[in-house]
C-alpha positions, 0 to 999 in steps of 0.5 A: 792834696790829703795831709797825709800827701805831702808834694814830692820834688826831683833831685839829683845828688852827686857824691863823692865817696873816700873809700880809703877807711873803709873795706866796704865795696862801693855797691855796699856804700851805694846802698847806704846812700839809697837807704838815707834818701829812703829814711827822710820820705824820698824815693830812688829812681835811678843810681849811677855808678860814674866810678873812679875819676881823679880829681882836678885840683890835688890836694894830697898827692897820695890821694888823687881821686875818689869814686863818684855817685850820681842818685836820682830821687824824688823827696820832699823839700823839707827832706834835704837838709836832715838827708845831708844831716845825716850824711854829714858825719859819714866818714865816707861821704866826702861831699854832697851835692844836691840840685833840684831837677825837672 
């Protein structure tokens, strides 16, 4: 492996999105989400749009579900934590779950 290679992982990462501030389609959301995992050196492979589900647990009763994304990506490790950084503030993004995968 070249310096300028560096070793790529699989990942899946599951988000769910609060759509309520926001006119934006969620296909617009789901986008910015690739173009974030693009912007730290990863690579999409595949997008799964799971749709509405309502939560288990409620904790506002006017809010009883949100949409959830599944992206399939391969980065490299160092990429994860500025990834969730830069979702981090994204009033949208509501939670972030990244796993390694095989």
């Amino acid at each position: 492996m070249t310096a300028t290679q560096t070793k790529k992982n699989k990942y899946r990462a599951t988000f769910i999105l609060d759509t309520r501030s926001t006119e934006s389609p969620v296909e617009t959301l789901i986008e910015g989400l690739a173009e974030a995992i693009t912007s730290v050196g990863g690579e999409t492979e595949r997008v799964e749009n799971l749709g509405r589900q309502d939560f288990v647990r409620i904790t506002e009763k006017s809010h009883t579900g949100d949409f959830y994304v599944r992206i399939y990506f391969e980065s490299p490790p160092s990429a994860i934590g500025q990834f969730q950084e830069n979702l981090r503030l994204e009033k949208t993004v509501k939670r972030i779950f990244v796993e390694g995968c095989s």
